[in-house]
C-alpha positions in Angstrom: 138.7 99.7 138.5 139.6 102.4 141.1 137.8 105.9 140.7 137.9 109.3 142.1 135.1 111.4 142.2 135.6 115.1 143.0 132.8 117.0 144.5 131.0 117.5 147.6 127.2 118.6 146.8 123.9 116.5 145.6 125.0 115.7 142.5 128.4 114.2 143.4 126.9 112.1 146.1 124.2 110.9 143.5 127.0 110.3 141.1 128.9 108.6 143.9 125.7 105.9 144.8 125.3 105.5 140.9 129.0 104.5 140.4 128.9 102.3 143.5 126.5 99.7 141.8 128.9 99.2 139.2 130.1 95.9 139.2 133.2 96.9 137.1 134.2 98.9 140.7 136.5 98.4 142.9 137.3 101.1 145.0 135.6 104.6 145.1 137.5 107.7 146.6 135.7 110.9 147.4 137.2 114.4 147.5 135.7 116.3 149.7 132.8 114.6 149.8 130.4 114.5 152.5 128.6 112.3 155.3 126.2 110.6 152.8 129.3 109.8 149.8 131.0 107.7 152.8 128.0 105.0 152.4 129.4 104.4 149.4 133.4 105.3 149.2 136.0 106.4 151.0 136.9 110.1 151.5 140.2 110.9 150.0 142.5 113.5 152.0 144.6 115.1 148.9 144.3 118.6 148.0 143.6 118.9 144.3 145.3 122.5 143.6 148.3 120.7 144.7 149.1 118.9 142.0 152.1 116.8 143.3 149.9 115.5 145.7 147.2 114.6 143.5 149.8 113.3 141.4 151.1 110.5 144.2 147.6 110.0 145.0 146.1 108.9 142.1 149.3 106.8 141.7 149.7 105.2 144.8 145.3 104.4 144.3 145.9 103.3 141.3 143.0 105.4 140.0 142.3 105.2 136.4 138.9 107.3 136.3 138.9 110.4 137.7 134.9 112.5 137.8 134.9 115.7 138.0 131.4 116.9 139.5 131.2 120.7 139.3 132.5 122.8 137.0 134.5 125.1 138.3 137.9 122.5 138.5 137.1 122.2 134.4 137.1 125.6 134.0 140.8 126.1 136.0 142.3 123.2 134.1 142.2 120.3 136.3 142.2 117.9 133.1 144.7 119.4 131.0 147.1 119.3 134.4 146.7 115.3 134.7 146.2 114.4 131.2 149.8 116.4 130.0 151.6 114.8 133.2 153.8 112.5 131.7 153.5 109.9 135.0 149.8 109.8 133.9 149.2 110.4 131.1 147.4 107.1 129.3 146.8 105.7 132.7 144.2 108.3 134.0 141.3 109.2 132.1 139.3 112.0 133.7 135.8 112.5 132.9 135.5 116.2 132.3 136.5 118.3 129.3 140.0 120.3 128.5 140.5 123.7 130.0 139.9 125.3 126.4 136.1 123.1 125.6 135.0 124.2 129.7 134.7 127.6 127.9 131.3 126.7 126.9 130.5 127.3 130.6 133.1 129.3 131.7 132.3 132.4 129.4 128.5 132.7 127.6 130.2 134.6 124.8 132.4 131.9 123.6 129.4 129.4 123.8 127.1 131.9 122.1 130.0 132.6 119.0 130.3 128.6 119.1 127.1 128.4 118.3 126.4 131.1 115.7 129.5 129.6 114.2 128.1 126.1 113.8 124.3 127.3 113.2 122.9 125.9 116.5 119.4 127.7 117.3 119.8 130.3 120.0 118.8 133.8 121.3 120.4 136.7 119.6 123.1 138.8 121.5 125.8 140.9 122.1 128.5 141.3 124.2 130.1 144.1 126.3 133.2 144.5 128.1 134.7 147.1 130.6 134.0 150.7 129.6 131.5 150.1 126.9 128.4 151.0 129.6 127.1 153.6 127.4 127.4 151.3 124.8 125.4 149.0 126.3 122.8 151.2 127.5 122.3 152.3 124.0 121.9 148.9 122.9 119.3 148.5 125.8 117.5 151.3 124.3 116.8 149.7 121.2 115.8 146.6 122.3 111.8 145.6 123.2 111.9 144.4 126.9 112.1 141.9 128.5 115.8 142.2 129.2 118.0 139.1 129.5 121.5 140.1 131.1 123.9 137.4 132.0 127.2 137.8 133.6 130.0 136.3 131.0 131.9 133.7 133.7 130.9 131.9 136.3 128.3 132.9 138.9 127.3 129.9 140.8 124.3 129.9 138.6 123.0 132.8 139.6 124.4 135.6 137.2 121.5 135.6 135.1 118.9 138.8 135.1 115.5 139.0 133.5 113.7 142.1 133.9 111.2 144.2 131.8 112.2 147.8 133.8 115.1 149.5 131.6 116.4 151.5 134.4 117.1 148.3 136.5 118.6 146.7 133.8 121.0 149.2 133.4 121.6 149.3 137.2 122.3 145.7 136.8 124.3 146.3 134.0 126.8 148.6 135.6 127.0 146.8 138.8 128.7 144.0 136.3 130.6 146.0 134.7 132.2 147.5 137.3 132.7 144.4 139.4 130.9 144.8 141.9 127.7 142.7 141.6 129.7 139.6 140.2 133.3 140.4 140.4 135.4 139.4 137.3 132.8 137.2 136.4 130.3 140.4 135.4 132.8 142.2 133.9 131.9 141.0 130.5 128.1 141.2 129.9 125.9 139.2 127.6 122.5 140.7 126.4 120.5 138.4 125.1 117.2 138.5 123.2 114.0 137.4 125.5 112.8 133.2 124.3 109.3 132.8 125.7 109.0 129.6 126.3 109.5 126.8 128.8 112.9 125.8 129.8 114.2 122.5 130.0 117.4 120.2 130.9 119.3 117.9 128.2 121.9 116.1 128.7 124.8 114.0 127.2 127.9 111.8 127.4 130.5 111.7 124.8 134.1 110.5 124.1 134.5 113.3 121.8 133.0 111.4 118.4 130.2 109.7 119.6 128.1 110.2 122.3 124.1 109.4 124.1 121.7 111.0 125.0 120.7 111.3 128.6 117.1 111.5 130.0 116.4 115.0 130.0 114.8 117.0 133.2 113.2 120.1 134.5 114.8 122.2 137.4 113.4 125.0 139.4 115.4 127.6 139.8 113.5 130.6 142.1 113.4 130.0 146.0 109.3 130.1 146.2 106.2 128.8 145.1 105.2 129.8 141.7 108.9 130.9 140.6 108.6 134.0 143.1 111.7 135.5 145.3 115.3 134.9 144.1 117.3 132.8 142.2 118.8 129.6 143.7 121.4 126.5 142.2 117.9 124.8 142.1 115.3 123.7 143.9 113.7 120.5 142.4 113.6 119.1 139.8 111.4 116.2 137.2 112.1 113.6 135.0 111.0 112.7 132.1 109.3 116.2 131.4 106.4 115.8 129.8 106.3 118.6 127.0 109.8 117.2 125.5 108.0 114.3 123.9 110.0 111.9 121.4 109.5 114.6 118.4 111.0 117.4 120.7 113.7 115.3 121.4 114.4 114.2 118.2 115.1 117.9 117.5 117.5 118.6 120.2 119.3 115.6 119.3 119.4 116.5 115.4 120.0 120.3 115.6 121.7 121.1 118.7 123.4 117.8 120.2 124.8 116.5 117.1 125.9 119.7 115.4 127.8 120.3 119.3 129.8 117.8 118.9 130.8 118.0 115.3 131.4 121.6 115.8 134.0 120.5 119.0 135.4 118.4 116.2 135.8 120.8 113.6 136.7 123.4 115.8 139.7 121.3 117.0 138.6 121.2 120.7 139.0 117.8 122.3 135.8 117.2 124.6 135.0 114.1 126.9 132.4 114.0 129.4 129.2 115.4 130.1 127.8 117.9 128.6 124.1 119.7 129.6 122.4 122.0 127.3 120.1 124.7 128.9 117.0 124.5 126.3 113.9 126.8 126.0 110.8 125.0 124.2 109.8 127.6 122.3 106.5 126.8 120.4 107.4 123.1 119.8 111.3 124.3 118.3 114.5 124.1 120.7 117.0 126.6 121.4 120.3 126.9 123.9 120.3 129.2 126.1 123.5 128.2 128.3 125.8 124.7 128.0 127.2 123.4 131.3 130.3 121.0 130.7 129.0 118.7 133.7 125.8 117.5 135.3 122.9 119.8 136.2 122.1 119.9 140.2 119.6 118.8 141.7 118.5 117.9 138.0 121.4 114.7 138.5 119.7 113.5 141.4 116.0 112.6 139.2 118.4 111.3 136.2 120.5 108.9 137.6 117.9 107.2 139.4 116.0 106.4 135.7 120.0 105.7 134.5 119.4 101.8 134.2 122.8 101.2 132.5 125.9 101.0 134.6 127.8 104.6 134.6 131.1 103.2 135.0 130.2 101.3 131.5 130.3 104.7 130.0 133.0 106.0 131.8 135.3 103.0 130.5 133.5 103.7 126.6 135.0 107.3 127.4 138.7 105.7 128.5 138.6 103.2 125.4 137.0 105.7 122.6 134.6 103.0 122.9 130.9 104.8 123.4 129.3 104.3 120.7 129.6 100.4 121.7 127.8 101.2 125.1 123.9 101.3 125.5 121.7 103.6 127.2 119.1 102.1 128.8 116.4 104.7 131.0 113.3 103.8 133.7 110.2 105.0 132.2 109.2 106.4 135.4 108.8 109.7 136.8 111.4 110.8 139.3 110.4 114.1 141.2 113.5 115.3 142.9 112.6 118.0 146.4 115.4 120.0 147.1 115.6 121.3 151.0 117.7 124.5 152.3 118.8 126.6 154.9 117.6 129.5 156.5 118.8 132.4 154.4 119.4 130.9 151.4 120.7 131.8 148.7 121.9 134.7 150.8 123.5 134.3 154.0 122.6 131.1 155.8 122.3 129.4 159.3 124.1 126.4 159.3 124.6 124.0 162.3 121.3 123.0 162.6 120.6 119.4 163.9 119.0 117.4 161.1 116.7 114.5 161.8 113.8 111.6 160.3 116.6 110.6 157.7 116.3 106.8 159.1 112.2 107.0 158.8 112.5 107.6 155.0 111.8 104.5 152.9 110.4 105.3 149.5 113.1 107.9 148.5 116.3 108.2 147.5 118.0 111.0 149.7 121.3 112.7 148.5 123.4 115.0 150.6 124.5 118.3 149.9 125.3 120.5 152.7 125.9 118.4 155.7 128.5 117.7 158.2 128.6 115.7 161.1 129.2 117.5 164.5 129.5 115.4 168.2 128.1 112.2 166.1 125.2 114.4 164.8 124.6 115.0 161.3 123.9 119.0 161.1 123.6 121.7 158.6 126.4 122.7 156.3 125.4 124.9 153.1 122.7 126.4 151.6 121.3 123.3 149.5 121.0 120.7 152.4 119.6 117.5 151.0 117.9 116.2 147.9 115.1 113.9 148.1 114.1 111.7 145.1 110.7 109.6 144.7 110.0 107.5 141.8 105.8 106.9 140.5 104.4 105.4 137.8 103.4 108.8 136.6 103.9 112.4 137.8 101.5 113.0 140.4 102.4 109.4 141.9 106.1 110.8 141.9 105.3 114.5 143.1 103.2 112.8 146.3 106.0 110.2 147.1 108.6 112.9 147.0 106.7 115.4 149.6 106.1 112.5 151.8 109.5 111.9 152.2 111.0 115.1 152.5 108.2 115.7 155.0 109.5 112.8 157.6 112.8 115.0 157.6 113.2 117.9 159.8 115.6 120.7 160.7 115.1 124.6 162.0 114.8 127.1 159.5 114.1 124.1 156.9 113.2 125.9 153.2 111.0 124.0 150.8 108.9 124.8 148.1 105.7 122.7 147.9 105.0 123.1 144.0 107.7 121.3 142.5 106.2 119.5 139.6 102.9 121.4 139.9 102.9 123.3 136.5 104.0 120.1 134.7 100.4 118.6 135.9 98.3 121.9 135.0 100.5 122.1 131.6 98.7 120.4 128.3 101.3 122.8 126.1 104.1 125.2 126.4 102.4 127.6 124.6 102.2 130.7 127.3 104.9 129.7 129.8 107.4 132.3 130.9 110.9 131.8 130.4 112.9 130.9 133.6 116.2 133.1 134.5 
């Protein structure tokens, strides 16, 4: 079958390798893409916004899946506008929810209602809008710190603040309010009640009835070692992780994954896709904190690798209504994914910098994020740069593979953290660990 993945960053061109093994592919088209997706497809020149164009591209390919990588096409309606066209409708199937189920990502207070509504665990909340800053404040006032304060849309993962010091949380406050810390995004605010716990990554596939269980990971989310200085899309990330044991598991997938779905259901919202629950382990018990309606990143670049079972399998179980037929089947290993940036990142970065030791690594996995290719040399192009991913039979084996990879490749102003994994070695429980914006 022909596919079309959109997406440009690590996880798309992890998704795009993945797909490429299938053996149920024919051709692969890429949209943007980038210079390490053309190893295994072709870069598609169609502008997705313009739907009549997308429209006689996907016909004259012949596609029949279409992947949607990030979220933010999901959220604007990129499904609803090929699944309602009447010259594609039945012949595409696009893997990615509905406009109206991306709303679990797109605005925190309709996931957090969604889940109240359908008893899934999570933190206790409320929500403000425009004008209600003393309103807030108040609220603020009676609440024991720390303070969680998330921006209600989209924020590039970053619209999340956790702070213990009132006045900067109402600082923060009404610079989303007013627009100008987030811009439409912050002006609805979600106050949430503090989880102290560890944080962790589910994921899942579904066709909208059934649906499996993904290997779950661990992302880092501030720039330096220890979780210090900003946060960041992500800057590693490990899987299995070792505190979500079977039991744990067994939770998430009885009293948050499950009641999701059946709650989508009962609710009346069509969902297909992925979805990615944002969990803190809190004491042994699992609670949401966020859902994403697509693939965490870099978390996708240490779970596809352990992915065994062909993806385009589950792609076609979404296009037939035919999951629950497909099987699952995961490495055992430990994949420890080392995430590299640019200068100035996550603020303003350098880009254009020469990047080199890509051909000397040979026990990795390396997916590109922001790169471009300039005169025939492969250079800088975003803040995330390149993901490396190492396998071992356990996770110090993995976390030493990784660095020695990512340390054969070089560029100016290269950003790394060297702890990635490092707490999941020292932990022997979650007991203790501080939550993680």
């Amino acid at each position: 079958m022909n596919v079309l993945l959109i997406g440009s960053g690590g996880r798309e061109h992890a998704m795009a390798w993945k797909i490429a093994q299938s053996s149920l592919l024919d051709s692969l088209w890429v949209v943007p893409g980038n210079p390490g997706m053309v190893r295994h497809g072709r870069i598609a020149e169609v502008d997705i916004n313009d739907h009549k164009a997308l429209r006689r591209f996907l016909l004259e390919k012949s596609i029949r899946i279409v992947v949607v990588g990030p979220e933010g096409p999901l959220v604007e309606g990129l499904h609803d506008r090929i699944a309602d066209d009447p010259q594609l409708a039945g012949q595409v199937t696009v893997i990615g929810p509905r406009k109206e189920a991306a709303q679990l990502e797109g605005s925190k207070d309709f996931a957090k209602e969604f889940m109240f509504r359908h008893n899934i665990p999570t933190a206790a909340h409320r929500t403000f809008v425009k004008g209600q800053l003393q309103d807030a404040v108040e609220h603020l006032e009676r609440m024991s710190s720390p303070y969680v304060i998330k921006a209600d849309g989209l924020a590039a993962g970053k619209g999340v603040v956790i702070t213990s010091d009132r006045k900067e949380a109402t600082a923060v406050i009404k610079g989303m309010l007013d627009g100008s810390s987030f811009g439409a995004a912050g002006e609805r605010v979600v106050i949430e009640q503090f989880l102290n716990g560890v944080e962790l990554s589910a994921f899942l596939i579904t066709d909208g009835e059934a649906f499996k269980m993904l290997p779950a990971a661990k992302d880092y989310k501030r720039l330096g070692d220890g979780d210090s200085g900003p946060n960041t899309g992500g800057m590693g990330a490990v899987s299995p992780v070792p505190f979500a044991d079977k039991e744990f598991m067994q939770k998430v997938h009885d009293r948050i994954a499950a009641p999701t779905i059946r709650g989508l259901r009962k609710d009346g919202i069509a969902y297909s896709g992925f979805l990615f629950m944002g969990l803190m382990n809190v004491n042994g018990e699992p609670y949401v904190i966020e859902y994403n309606v697509r693939m965490g990143d870099p978390e996708t670049e240490a779970v596809l690798p352990r992915l065994r079972s062909d993806l385009l399998d589950l792609f076609e179980g979404i296009a037939t209504g035919t999951l629950s037929e497909r099987h699952v089947d995961v490495d055992d290993r430990t994949a420890v994914t080392i995430v590299m940036a640019s200068e100035g990142y996550p603020g303003k970065v350098v880009t254009g910098r020469a990047i080199g030791g890509l051909e000397l690594v040979r026990e990795a996995y390396v997916f590109h994020a922001g790169t471009a290719e300039k005169d025939g040399q492969l250079v800088t192009a975003g803040g995330r740069v390149l993901a490396v991913t190492a396998f071992g039979k356990d996770l110090e084996q993995a976390i030493a593979s990784a660095y020695r990879s990512a340390s054969l490749i070089d560029f100016e102003g290269k950003v790394m953290r060297t702890d990635i994994g490092h707490d999941l070695v020292r932990m022997r429980t979650p007991k203790g660990a501080q939550q993680q914006a």
